[in-house]
VMD Tcl script that builds the backbone (N, CA, C; Angstrom):
set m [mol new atoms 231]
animate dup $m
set s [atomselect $m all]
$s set {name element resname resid chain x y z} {
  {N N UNK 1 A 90.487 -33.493 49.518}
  {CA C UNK 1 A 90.235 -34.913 49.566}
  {C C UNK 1 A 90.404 -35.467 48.153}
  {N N UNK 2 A 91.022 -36.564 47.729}
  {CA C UNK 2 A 91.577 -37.041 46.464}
  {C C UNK 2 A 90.563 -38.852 46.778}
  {N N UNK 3 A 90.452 -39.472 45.767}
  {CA C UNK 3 A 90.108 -40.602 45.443}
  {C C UNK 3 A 90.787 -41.611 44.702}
  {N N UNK 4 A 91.655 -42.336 44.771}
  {CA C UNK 4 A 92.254 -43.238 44.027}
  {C C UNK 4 A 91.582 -44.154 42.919}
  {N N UNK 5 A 91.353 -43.217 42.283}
  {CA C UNK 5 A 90.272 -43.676 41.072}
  {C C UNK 5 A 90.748 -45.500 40.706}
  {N N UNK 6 A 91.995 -45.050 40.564}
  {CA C UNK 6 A 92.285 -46.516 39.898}
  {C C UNK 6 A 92.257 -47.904 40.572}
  {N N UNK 7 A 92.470 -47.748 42.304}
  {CA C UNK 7 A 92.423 -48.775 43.289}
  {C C UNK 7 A 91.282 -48.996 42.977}
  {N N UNK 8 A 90.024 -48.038 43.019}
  {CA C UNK 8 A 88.539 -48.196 43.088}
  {C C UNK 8 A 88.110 -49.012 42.230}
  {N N UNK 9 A 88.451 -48.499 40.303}
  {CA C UNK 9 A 88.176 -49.036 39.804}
  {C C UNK 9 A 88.306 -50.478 39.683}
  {N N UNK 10 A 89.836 -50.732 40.229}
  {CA C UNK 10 A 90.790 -52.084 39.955}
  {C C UNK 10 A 89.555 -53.240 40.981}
  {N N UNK 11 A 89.305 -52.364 42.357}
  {CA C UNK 11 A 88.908 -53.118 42.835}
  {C C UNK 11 A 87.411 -53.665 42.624}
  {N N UNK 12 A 86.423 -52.937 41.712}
  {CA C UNK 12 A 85.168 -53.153 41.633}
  {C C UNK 12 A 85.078 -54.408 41.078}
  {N N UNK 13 A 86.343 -54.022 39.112}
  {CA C UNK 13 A 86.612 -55.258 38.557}
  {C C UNK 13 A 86.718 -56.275 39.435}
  {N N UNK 14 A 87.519 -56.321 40.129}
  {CA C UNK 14 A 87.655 -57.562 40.874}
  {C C UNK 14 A 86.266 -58.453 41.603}
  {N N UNK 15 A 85.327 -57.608 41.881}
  {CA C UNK 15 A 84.063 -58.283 42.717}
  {C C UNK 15 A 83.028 -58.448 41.168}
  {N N UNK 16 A 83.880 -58.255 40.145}
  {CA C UNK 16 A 83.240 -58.643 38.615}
  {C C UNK 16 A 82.089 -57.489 38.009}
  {N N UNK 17 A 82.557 -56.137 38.183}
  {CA C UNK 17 A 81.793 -55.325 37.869}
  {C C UNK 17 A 82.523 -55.202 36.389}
  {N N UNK 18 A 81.959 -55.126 35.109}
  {CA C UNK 18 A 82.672 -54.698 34.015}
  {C C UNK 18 A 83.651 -53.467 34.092}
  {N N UNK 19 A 84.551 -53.473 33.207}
  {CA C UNK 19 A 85.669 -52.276 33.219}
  {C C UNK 19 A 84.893 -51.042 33.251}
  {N N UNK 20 A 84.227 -50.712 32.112}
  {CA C UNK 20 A 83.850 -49.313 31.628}
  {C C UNK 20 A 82.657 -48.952 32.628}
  {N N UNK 21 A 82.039 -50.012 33.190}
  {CA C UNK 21 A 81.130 -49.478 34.458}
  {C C UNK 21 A 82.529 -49.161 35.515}
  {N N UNK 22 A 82.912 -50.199 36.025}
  {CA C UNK 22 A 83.596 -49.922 36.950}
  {C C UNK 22 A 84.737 -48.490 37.024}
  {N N UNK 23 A 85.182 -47.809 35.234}
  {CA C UNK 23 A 85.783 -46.634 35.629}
  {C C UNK 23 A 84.795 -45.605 35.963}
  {N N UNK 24 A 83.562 -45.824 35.753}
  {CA C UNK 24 A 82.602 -44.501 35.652}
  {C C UNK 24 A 82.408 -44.128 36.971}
  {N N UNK 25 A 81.981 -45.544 37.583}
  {CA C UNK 25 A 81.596 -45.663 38.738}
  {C C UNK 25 A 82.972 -44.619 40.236}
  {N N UNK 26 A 83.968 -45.124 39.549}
  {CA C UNK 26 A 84.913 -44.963 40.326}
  {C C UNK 26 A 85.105 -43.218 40.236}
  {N N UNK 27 A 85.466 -42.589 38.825}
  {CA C UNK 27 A 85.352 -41.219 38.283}
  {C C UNK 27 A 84.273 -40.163 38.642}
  {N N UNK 28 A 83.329 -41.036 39.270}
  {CA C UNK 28 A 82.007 -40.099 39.264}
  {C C UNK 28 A 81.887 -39.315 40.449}
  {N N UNK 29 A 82.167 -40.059 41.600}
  {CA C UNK 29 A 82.677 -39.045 42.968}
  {C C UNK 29 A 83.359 -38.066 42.638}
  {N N UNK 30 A 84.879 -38.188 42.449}
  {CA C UNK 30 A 85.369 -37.206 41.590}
  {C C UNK 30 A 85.429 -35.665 41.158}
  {N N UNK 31 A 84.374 -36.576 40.107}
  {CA C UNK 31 A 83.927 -35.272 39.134}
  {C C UNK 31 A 82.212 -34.472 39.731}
  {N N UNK 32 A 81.529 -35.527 40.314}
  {CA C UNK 32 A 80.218 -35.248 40.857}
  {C C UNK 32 A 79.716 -35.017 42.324}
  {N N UNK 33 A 80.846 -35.511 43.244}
  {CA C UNK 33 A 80.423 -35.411 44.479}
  {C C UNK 33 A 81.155 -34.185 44.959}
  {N N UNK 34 A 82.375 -34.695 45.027}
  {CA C UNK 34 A 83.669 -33.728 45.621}
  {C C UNK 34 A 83.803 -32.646 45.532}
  {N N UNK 35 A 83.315 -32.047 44.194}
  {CA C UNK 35 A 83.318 -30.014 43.920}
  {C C UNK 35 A 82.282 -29.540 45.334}
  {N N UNK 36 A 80.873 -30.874 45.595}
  {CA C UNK 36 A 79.981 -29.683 46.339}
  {C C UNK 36 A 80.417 -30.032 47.493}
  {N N UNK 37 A 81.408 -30.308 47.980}
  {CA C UNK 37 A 81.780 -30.744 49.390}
  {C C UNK 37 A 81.687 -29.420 50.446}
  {N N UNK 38 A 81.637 -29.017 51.189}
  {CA C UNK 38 A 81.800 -27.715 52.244}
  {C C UNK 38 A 83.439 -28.268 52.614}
  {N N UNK 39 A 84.474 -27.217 52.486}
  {CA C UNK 39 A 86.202 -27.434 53.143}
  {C C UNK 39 A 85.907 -27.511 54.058}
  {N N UNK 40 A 86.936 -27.140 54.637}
  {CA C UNK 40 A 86.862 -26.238 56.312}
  {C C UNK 40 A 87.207 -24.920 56.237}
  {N N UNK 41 A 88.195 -24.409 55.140}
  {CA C UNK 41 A 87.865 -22.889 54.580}
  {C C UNK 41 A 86.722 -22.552 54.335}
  {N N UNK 42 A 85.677 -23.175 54.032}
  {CA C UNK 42 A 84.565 -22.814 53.623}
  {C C UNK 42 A 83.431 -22.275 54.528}
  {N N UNK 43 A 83.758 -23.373 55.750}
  {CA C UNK 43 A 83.529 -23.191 56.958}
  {C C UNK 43 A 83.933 -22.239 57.953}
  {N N UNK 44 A 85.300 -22.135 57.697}
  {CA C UNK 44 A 85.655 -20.716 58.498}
  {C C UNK 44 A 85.838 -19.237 58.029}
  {N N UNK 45 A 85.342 -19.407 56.522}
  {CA C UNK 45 A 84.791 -18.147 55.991}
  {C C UNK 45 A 83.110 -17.677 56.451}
  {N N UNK 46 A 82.324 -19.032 56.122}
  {CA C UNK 46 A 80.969 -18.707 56.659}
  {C C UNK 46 A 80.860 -18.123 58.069}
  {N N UNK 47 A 81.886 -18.628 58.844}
  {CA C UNK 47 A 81.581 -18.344 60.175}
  {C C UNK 47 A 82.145 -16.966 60.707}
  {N N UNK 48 A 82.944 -16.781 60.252}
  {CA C UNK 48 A 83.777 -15.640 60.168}
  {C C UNK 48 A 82.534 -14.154 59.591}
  {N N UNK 49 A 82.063 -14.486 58.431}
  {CA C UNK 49 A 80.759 -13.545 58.316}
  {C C UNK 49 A 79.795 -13.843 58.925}
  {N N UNK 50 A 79.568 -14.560 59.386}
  {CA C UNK 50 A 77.814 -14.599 60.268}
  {C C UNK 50 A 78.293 -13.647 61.536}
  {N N UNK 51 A 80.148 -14.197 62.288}
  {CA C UNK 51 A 80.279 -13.553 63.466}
  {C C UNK 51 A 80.098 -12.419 63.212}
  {N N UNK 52 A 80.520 -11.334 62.018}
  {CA C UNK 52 A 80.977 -10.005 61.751}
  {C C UNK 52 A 78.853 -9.639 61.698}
  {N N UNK 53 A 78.279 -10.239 61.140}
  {CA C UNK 53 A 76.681 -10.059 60.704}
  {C C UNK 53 A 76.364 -9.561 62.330}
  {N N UNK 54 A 76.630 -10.905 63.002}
  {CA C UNK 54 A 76.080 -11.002 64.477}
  {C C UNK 54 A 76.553 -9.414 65.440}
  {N N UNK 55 A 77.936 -9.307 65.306}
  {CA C UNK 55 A 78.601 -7.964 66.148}
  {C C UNK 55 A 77.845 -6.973 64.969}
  {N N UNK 56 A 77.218 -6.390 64.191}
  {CA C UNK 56 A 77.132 -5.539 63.460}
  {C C UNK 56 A 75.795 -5.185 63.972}
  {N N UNK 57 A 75.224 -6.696 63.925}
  {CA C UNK 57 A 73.616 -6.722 65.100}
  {C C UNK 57 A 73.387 -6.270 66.527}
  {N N UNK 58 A 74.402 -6.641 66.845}
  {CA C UNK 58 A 74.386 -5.993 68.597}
  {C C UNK 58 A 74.749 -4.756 68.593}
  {N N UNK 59 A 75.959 -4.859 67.698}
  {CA C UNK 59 A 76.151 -2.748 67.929}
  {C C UNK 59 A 74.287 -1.832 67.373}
  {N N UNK 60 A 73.872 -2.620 66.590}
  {CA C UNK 60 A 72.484 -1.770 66.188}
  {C C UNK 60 A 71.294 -1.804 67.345}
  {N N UNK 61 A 71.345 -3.236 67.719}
  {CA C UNK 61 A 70.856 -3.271 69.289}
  {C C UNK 61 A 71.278 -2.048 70.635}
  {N N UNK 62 A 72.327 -2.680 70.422}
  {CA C UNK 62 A 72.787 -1.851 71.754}
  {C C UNK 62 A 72.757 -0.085 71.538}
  {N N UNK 63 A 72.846 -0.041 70.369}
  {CA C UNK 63 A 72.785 1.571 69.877}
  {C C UNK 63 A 71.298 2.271 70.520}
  {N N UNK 64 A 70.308 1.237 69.808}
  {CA C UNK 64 A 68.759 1.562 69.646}
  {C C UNK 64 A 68.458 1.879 71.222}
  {N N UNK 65 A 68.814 0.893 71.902}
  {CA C UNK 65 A 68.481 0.841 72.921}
  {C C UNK 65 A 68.926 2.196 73.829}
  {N N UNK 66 A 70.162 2.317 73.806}
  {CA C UNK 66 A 71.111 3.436 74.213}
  {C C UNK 66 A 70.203 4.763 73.927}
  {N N UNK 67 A 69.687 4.606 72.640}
  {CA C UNK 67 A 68.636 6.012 71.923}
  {C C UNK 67 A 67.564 5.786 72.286}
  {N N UNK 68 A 67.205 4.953 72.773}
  {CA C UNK 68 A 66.010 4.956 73.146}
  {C C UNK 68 A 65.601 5.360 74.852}
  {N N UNK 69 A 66.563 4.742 75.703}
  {CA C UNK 69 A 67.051 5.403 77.066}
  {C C UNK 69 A 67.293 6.762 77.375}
  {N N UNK 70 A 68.085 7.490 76.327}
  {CA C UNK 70 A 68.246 8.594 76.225}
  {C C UNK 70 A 66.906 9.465 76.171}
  {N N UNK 71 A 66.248 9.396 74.947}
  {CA C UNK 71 A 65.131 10.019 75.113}
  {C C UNK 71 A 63.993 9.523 75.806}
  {N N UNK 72 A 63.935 8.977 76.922}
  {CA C UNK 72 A 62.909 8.671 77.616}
  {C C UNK 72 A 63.600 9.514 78.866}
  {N N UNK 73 A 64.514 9.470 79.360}
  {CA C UNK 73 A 65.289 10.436 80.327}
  {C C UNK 73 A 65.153 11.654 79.810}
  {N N UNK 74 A 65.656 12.145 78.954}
  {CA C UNK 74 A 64.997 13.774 78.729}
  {C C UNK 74 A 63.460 13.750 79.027}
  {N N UNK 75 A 62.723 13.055 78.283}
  {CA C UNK 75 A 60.994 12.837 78.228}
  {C C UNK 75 A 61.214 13.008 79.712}
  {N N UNK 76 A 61.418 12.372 80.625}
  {CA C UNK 76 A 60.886 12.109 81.970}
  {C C UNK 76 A 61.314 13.337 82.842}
  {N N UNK 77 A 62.327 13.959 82.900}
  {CA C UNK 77 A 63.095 15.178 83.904}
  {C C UNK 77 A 62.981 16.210 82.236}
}
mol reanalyze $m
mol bondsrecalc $m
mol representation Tube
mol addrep $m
């Protein structure tokens, strides 16, 4: 995502905001908002590891359980 700093600025001037406010104002998204944005890479990296977290969880589930069935069937016969 990009910002047309200079439309912004051009246009603040215009509703009579001074210049040097009006570049700061305009620059400051920019430099201050935009780095902490979440992409959508960002997004489909997070999701991408939670899925791999989640299947890593069920195989330990489904394992436990599996071991745990097991020796209650020996226990029992």
């Amino acid at each position: 995502m990009t910002i047309d700093t200079l439309a912004c600025s051009k246009a603040l001037e215009a509703a009579g905001v001074d210049r040097n406010a009006a570049e700061a104002q305009a620059e400051s998204p920019s430099k201050y908002v935009l780095p902490q944005l979440v992409t959508k890479t960002d997004l489909e990296t997070g999701l991408e590891r939670l899925e791999h977290r989640l299947t890593l969880r069920l195989i330990g589930v489904v394992g436990a359980f599996n071991a745990a069935l097991f020796a209650l069937l020996r226990f029992v016969h």
